[in-house]
C-alpha positions in Angstrom: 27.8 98.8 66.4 26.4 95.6 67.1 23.0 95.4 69.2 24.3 93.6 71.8 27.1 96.9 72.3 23.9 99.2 71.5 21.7 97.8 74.4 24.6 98.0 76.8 24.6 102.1 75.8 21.3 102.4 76.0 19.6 99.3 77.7 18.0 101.2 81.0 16.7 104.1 79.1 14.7 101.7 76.7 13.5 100.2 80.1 12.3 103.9 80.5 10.6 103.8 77.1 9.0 100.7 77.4 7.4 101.6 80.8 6.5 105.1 79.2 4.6 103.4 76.4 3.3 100.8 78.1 1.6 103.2 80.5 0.0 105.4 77.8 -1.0 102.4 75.8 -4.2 102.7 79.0 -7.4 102.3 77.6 -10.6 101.8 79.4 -11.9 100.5 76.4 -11.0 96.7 75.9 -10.5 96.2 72.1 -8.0 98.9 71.8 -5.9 98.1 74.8 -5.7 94.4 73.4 -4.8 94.9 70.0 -2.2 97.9 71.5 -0.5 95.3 73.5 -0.1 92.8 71.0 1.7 94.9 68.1 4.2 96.4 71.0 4.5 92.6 72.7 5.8 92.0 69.2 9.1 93.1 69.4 11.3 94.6 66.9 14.6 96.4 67.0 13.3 100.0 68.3 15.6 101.6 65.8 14.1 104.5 65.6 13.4 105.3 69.7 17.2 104.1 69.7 18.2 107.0 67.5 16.1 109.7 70.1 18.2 108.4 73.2 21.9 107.9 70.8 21.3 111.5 69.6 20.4 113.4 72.9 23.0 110.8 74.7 25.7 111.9 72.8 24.9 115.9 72.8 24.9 115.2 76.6 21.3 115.6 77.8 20.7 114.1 81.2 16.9 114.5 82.0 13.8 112.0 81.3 12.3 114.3 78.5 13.6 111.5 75.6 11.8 108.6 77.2 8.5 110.4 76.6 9.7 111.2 73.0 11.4 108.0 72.3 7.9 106.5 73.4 6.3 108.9 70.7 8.2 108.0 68.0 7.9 103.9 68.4 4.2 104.8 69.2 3.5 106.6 65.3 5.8 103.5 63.9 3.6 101.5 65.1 0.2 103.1 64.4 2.0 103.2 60.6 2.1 99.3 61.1 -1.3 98.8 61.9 -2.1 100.4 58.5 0.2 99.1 56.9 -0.5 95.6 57.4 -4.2 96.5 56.6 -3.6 98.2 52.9 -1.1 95.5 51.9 -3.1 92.3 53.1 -0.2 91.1 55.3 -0.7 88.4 57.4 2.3 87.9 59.0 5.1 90.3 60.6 7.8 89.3 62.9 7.3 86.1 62.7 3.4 86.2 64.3 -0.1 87.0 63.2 -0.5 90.4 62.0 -3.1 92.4 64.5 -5.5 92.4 61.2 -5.4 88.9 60.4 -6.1 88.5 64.6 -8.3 90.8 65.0 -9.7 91.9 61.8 -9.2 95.1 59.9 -11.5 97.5 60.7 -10.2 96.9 64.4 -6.3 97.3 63.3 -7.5 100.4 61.4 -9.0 102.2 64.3 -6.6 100.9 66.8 -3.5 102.5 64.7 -6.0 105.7 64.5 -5.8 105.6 68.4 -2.3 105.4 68.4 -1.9 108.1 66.3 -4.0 110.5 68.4 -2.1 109.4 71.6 1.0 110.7 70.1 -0.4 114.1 69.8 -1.4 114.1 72.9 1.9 113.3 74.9 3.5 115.7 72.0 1.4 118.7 73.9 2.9 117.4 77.4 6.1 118.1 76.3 5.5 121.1 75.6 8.0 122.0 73.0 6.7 123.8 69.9 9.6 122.9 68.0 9.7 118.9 68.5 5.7 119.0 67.9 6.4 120.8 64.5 9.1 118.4 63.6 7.1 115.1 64.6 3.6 116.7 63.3 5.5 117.1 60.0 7.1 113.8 60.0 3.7 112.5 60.7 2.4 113.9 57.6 5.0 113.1 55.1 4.8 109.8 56.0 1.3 109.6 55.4 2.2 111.0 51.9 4.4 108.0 51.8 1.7 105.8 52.2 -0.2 107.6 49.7 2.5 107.6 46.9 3.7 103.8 47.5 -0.6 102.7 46.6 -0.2 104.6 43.6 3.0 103.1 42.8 2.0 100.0 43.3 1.8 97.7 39.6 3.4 100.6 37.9 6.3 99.1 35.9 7.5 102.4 34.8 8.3 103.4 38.6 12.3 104.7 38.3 14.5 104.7 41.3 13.7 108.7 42.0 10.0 107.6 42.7 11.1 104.5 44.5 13.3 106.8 46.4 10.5 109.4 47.3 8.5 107.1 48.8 11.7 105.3 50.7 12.3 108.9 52.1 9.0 109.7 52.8 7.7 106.6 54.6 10.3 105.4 56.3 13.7 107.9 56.2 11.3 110.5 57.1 11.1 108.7 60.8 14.4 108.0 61.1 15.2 111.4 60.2 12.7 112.6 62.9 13.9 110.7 65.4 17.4 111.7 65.4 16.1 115.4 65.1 14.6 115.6 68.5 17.1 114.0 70.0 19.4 117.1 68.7 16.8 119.9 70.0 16.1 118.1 73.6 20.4 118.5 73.6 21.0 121.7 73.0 22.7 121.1 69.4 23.7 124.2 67.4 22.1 124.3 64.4 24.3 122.8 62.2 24.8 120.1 64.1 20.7 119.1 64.3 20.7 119.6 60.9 23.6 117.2 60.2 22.1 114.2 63.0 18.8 114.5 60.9 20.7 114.3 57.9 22.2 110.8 59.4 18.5 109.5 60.6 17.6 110.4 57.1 20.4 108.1 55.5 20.5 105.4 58.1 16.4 105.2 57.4 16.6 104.7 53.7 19.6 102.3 54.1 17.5 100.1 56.1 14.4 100.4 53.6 16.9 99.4 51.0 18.1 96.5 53.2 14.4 95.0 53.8 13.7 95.8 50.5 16.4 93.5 49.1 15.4 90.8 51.9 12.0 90.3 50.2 14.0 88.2 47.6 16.8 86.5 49.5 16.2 86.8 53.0 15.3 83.9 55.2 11.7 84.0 56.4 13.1 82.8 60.3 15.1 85.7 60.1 12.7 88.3 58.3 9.6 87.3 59.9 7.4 87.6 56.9 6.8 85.8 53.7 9.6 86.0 51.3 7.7 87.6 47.9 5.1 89.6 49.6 6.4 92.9 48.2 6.5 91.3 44.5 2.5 89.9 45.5 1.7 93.4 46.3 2.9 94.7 42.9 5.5 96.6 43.9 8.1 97.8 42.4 11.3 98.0 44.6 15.0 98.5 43.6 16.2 95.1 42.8 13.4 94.7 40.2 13.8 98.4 39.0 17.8 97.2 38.6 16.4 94.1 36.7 14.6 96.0 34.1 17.2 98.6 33.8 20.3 96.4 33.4 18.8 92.7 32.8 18.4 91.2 29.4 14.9 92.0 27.4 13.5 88.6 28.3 14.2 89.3 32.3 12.9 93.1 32.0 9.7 91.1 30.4 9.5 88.8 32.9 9.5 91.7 35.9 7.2 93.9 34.3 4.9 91.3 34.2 5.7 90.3 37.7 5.0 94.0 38.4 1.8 94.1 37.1 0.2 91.1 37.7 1.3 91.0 41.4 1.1 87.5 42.3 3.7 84.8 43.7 3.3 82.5 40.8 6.1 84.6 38.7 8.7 84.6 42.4 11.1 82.0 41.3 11.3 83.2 37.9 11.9 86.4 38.8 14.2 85.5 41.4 16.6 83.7 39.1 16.7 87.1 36.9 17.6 89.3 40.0 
């Protein structure tokens, strides 16, 4: 499904979503409602509210309850943002000034920590014990995530089950969420939640994957950040773990080095051995 075809299914309800997160964004302190509004005013493709609305869409739910969870979701990807952009030194994402290199760090750190809270507040209007379990769970794993990519980070000896982990954890993990709630808000059986968070699950490590792979041969118009940031950061992702696996011994050199040195100065070279 193109987006085009997917905003057509779903355009008014993102409307919804938008207007939901927009008014819960409300701060009477200044700072936080600035920096709020200029991470959301960036864009992106809402994937993951996308998958609350497809899921409960399809199981035939018909109230407003998935705009307020939709909003929840997009609202902790976002917080995860903030942080993210602070731990890996990112200056750029989307194609515009990270809210730390605008605003400063300490500001993107407590802003995402704002975020975060809000979340758990519009969890408890719901009202649902069983969604709050789901996206207080999620919440944590991908915290874990976070935790497990830092320590991965200028390990050489990182194999694709620990690159996977971490895939799973901090992004899948969402995705998986996502497409969850969207099952319990429509009444799925069982098996059927089971297999829609199954699908979020997939979908979320396929895109990982995807971006993953765009950090050497993507265009920077079209991924909105620096090609080579993940090999600056040190880390090892799957097209450099299939380098050192399946390359010659003077590419698997060259990677590890890449690896753990960080650094752009080794990009082209290791670009021509992916």
């Amino acid at each position: 499904m193109k987006l085009e075809q997917l905003d057509n299914l779903i355009g008014p309800d993102m409307k919804a979503v938008d207007a939901v997160i927009r008014s819960r964004l409300h701060s009477d302190v200044a700072l936080v409602q600035q920096v709020a509004e200029y991470i959301i005013n960036a864009g992106g493709k809402r994937l993951r509210p996308s998958l609350v609305l497809l899921a409960a869409g399809a199981l035939g739910y018909r109230g407003t309850q998935h705009h307020e969870l939709a909003a929840i979701v997009e609202l902790i990807h976002t917080s995860t943002l903030l942080h993210d952009d602070v731990v890996d030194e990112s200056d750029l994402r989307r194609g515009r000034e990270t809210a730390n290199a605008l605003f400063g760090n300490a500001a993107s750190v407590l802003v995402g920590d704002f975020l975060y809270s809000r979340t758990f507040q519009m969890m408890v209007d719901v009202g649902d014990m069983r969604v709050m379990r789901v996206l207080s769970d999620a919440t944590n794993i991908i915290a874990e995530g976070e935790v497990l990519q830092l320590m991965n980070c200028h390990d050489a000896n990182v194999d694709e089950a620990r690159y996977l982990q971490v895939i799973r954890y901090k992004t899948a993990k969402l995705f998986e969420a996502a497409a969850q709630i969207g099952a319990i808000i429509g009444g799925a059986s069982h098996q059927v939640e089971q297999r829609l968070a199954e699908y979020g699950m997939h979908l979320g490590t396929a895109f990982q994957l995807i971006d993953d792979v765009l950090d050497y041969s993507g265009a920077e118009v079209e991924t909105g950040k620096h090609l080579g940031d993940d090999l600056a950061e040190g880390k090892p992702t799957l097209p450099l773990i299939y380098v050192m696996q399946h390359g010659t011994a003077e590419q698997a050199a060259c990677v590890r080095l890449a690896i753990e040195n960080g650094g752009r100065d080794d990009f082209l070279a290791v670009l021509s051995a992916s």
